[in-house]
C-alpha beads as a LAMMPS data file, in Angstrom:
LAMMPS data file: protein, C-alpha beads

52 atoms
51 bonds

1 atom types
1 bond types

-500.0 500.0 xlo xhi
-500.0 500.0 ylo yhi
-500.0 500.0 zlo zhi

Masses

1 110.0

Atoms # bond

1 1 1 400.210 -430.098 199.639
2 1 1 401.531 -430.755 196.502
3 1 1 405.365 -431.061 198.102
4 1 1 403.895 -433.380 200.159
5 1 1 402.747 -435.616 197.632
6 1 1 406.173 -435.702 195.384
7 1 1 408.045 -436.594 198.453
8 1 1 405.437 -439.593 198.984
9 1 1 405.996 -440.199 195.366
10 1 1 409.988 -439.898 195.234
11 1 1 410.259 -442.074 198.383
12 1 1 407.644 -444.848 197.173
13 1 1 410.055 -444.887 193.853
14 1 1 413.279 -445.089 195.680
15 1 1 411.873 -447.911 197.952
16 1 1 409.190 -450.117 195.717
17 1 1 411.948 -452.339 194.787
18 1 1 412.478 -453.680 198.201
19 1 1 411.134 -456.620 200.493
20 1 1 408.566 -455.926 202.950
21 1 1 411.864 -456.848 205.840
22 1 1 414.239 -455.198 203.885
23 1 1 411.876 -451.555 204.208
24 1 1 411.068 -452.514 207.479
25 1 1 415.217 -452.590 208.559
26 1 1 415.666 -449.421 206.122
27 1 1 413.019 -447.660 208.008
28 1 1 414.166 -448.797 211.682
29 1 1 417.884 -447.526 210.901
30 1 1 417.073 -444.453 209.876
31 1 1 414.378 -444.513 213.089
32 1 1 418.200 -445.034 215.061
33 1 1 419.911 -442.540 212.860
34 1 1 417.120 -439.334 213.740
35 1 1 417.075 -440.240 217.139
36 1 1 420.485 -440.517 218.019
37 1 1 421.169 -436.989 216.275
38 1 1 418.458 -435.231 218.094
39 1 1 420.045 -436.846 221.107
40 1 1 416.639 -439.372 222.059
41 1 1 416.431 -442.761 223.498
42 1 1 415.242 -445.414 222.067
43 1 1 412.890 -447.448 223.784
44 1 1 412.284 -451.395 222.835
45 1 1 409.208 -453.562 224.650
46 1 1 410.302 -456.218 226.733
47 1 1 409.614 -458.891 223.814
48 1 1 411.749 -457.684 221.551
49 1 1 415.083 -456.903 224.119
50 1 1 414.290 -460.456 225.200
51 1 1 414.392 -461.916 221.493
52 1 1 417.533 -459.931 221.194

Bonds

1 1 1 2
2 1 2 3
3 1 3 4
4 1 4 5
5 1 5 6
6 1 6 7
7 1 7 8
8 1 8 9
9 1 9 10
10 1 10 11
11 1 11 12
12 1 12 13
13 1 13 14
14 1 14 15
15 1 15 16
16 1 16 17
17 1 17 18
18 1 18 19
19 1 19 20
20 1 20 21
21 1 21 22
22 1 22 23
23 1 23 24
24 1 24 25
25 1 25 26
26 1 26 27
27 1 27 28
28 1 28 29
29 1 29 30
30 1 30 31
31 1 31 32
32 1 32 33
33 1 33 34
34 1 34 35
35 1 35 36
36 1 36 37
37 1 37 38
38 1 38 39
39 1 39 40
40 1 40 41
41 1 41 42
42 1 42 43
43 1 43 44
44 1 44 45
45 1 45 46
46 1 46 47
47 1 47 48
48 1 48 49
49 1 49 50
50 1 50 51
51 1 51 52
């Protein structure tokens, strides 16, 4: 438990600094990033492909 709690802790540090849309883009690219390397699809709702 205690790993699990200094990774919380190093990634809250390395990301405090940033906007709530700026996390939200950081998380959703590395999202893309993990998927496409364990070979996944990504799947959007029909809102968002439309606002695209």
């Amino acid at each position: 438990m205690k790993w699990i709690q200094k990774v919380r802790e190093e990634d809250y540090n390395k990301t405090k600094a940033l906007l709530p849309k700026e996390l939200i883009e950081k998380t959703r690219k590395t999202a893309e990033d993990t998927a496409k390397a364990l070979g996944l699809k990504i799947v959007q709702p029909k809102e968002q492909v439309r606002a695209q």
